[in-house]
N, C-alpha and C positions, 0 to 999 in steps of 0.2 A: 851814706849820702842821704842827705835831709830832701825830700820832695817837697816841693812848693804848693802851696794851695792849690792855685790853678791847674797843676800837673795832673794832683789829684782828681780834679774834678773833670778835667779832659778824660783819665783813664775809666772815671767811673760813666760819664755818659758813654765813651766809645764801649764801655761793658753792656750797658744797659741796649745800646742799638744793636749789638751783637744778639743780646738774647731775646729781645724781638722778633726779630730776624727768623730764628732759630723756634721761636715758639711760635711764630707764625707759621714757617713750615710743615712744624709738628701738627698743627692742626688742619694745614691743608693736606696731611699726607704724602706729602713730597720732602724727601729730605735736600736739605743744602747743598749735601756734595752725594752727587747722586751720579753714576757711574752703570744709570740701565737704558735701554732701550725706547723708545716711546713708541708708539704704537695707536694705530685708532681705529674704530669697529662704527657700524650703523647697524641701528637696531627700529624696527616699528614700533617695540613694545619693550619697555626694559623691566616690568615687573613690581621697579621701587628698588632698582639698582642706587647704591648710594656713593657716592665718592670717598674713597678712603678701602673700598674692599677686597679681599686678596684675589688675585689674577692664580692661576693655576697650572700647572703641567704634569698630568697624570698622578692629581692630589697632594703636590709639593708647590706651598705659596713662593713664587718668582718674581714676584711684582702687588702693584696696587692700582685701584681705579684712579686716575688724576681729576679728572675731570667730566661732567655732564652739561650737554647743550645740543638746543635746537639747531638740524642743520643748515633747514631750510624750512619755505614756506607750507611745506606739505607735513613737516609735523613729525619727520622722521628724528633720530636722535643720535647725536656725534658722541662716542665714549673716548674717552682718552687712556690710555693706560700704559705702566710702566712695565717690562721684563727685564730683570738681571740681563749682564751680557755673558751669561755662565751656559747656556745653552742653545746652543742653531738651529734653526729649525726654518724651514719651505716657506716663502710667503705667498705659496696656498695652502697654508695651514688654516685653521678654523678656528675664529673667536665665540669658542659653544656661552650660551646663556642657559645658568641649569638653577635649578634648588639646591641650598647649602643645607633645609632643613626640612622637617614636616611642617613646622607650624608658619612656614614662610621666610623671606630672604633669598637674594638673588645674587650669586658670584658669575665668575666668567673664569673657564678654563680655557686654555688652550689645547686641542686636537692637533699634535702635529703628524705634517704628511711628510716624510720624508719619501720624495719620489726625484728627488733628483734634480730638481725646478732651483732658480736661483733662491739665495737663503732670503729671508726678509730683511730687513733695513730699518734702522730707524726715521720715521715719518712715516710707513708703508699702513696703506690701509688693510686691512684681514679680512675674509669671508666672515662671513655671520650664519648665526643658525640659532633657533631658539628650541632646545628640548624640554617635551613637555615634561610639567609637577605632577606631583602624586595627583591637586585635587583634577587639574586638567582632565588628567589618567583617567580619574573617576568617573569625571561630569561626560568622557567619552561614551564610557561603558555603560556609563548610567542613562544617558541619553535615550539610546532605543531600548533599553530594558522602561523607561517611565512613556515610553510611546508603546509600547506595547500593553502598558499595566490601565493607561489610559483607555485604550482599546478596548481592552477587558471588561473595562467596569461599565463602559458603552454600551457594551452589547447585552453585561451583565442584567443594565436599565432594562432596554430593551428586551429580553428575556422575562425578566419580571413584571415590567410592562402586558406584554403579551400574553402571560401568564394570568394574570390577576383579570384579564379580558374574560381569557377564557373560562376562569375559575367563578362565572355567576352565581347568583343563588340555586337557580336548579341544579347547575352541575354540582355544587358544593352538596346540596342534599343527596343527587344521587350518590355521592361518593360516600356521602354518611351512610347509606343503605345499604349501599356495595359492603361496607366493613361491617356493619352488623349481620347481614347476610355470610359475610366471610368467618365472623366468629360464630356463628349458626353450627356453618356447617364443619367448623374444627371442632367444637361440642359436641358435635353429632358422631362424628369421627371417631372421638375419643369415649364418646358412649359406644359405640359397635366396636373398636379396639375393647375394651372392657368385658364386652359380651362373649366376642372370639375368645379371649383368655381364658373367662370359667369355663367356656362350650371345650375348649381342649383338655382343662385338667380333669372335667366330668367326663370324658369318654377318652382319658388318654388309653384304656385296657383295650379298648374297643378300635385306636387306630392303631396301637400295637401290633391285635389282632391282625386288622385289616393290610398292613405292612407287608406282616408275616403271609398272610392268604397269599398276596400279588409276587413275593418271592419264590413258594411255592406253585405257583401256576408258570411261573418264567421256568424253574426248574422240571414241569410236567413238559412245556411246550420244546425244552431243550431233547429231551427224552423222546418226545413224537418225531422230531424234526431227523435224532440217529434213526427213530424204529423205520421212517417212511426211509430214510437213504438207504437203509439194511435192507425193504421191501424192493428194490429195484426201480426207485425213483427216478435215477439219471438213466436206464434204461429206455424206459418211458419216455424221458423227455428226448435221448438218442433218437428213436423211433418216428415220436412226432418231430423231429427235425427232419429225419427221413422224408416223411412223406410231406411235409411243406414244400423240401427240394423235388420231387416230383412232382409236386402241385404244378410249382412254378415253375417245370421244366414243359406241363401241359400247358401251361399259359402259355409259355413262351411261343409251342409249337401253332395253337390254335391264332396267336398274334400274327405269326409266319405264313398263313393262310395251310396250314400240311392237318391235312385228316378231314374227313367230313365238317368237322364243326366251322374249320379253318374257311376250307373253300368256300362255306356259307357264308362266313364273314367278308371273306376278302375276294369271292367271286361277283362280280356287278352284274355280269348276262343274268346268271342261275337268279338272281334277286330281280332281277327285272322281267325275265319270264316266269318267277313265281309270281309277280305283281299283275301280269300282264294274265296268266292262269286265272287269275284269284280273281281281276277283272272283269273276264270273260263268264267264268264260271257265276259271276254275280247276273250280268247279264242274262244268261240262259234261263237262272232262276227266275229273273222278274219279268222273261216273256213268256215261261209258261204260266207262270200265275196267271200273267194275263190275257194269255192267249192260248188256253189249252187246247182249242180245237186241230191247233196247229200240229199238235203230237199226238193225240187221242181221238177218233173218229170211230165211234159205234151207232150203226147202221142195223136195225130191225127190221124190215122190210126188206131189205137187197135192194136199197136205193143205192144210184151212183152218189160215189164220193163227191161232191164240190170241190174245184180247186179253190185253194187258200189263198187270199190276196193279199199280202204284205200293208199292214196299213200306215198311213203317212206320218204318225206319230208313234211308229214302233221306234222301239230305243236300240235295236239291231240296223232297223235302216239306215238309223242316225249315227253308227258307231264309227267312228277316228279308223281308217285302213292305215292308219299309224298306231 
């Protein structure tokens, strides 16, 4: 059967609109006959998410981004995206935003929850979550490590600051002096180090000798120490323990007030009538001194005696009958 021009040329534009059609698709990422899910996610930040990139479910591609647009006036961002209808999953499952790579690129997997919640739907919108990137990760970690490095080198200033204060020219010369003084005396040091050396090897016979004397005198002194314990040493010191215990068996007594010495100490009358004796006896003395006519009257003639009139500053008339 012969075709007609026209036939022709009908079959070849309805070819040609067909693969339009079809290449259009191809480059919007959505195919023609397409038999998944749609789906759509809000994000604040999409990274440079692009349209066309595989959707994910535990690192098996199920889908493709369809679409990107603003939602609203606040700037947030509507994704659109395809899943196979080859697997069910919660629609509180998670539309996670992660890194495909190191050097940058942004996919979207799916986290599903399977808790039992009705399954998701097509049109349903997903929770969102953004997990951070390697450099994110970094600039975390790195953050208070470069706040603290900064710190560092603050104070570092300041340190050195303070330093260079304190480091005047005087002090700087004393410190020059300090070290030449300091090498002074490690020279010094190491000349008497030097002198000690010959002084040992010129008389090492002589502290031989001397070694030898002091081992021999430890050996004499070992020798005294048997001959005095052979002599009845512990004896001796038996004995003087002896009599310490009776020392202090007399102390104890004489503390006790028992024996003469005792009741002297611990009798108050007998000390107070020896006070009160001693006293008196003082007195008697100082009135004959000075009053001896009062005990001594010698008469030559066989004149009568005078009586003795007590006089008003005698120190008996004056005397305490206490």
């Amino acid at each position: 059967m012969k075709l007609s021009r026209e036939i022709k040329t009908g079959i070849i534009v309805i070819g040609g609109i067909l693969l339009f059609i079809l290449g259009f698709s191809y480059l919007k990422s959505s195919p023609l006959f397409d038999n998944s899910k749609t789906f759509y996610a809000v994000y604040t930040h999409i990274g440079g998410l692009q349209p066309g990139t595989q959707v994910s479910i535990n690192g098996f591609s199920v889908g493709k981004v369809q679409d990107i647009r603003f939602q609203d006036a606040t700037g947030r961002l509507l994704v659109t995206f395809s899943v196979d209808k080859d697997f069910e999953f919660s629609r509180n499952s998670i539309a996670e935003l992660y890194d495909t790579g190191i050097i940058g690129g942004k996919g979207i997997q799916i986290v599903p929850v399977l808790d039992g919640a009705e399954m998701a739907r097509s049109g349903d919108t997903l929770p969102t979550q953004i997990r951070p990137g390697l450099t994110e990760l970094v600039q975390q970690k790195l953050s208070p490590l470069q706040l603290k490095v900064e710190d560092a080198v603050t104070n570092a200033d300041s340190l050195l600051a303070n330093f260079n204060q304190v480091l005047d020219e005087p002090t700087k010369r004393n410190l020059r002096e300090s070290v030449e003084g300091l090498n002074q005396l490690i020279a010094s040091l190491q000349t008497t180090s030097g002198r000690l050396d010959r002084f040992l090897e010129a008389n090492q016979s002589q502290l031989d000798s001397a070694i030898g004397n002091i081992s021999e005198i430890t050996a004499n002194f070992s020798k005294i120490s048997d001959s005095l314990a052979q002599a009845g040493l512990s004896q001796a010191v038996r004995n003087m323990e002896s009599s310490l215990a009776r020392l202090d068996d007399l102390l104890g007594r004489i503390a006790n007030g028992e024996g003469t010495m005792g009741r002297l100490m611990k009798d108050e009358a007998l000390y107070e009538n020896l006070a009160e004796a001693s006293r008196e006896l003082d007195l008697l003395l100082q009135d004959f001194r000075l009053n001896p006519k009062r005990y001594v009257n010698v008469s030559v003639f066989g004149k009568k005696q005078k009586e003795y009139t007590v006089p008003e500053d005698d120190p008996a008339k004056n005397k305490d009958p206490n």
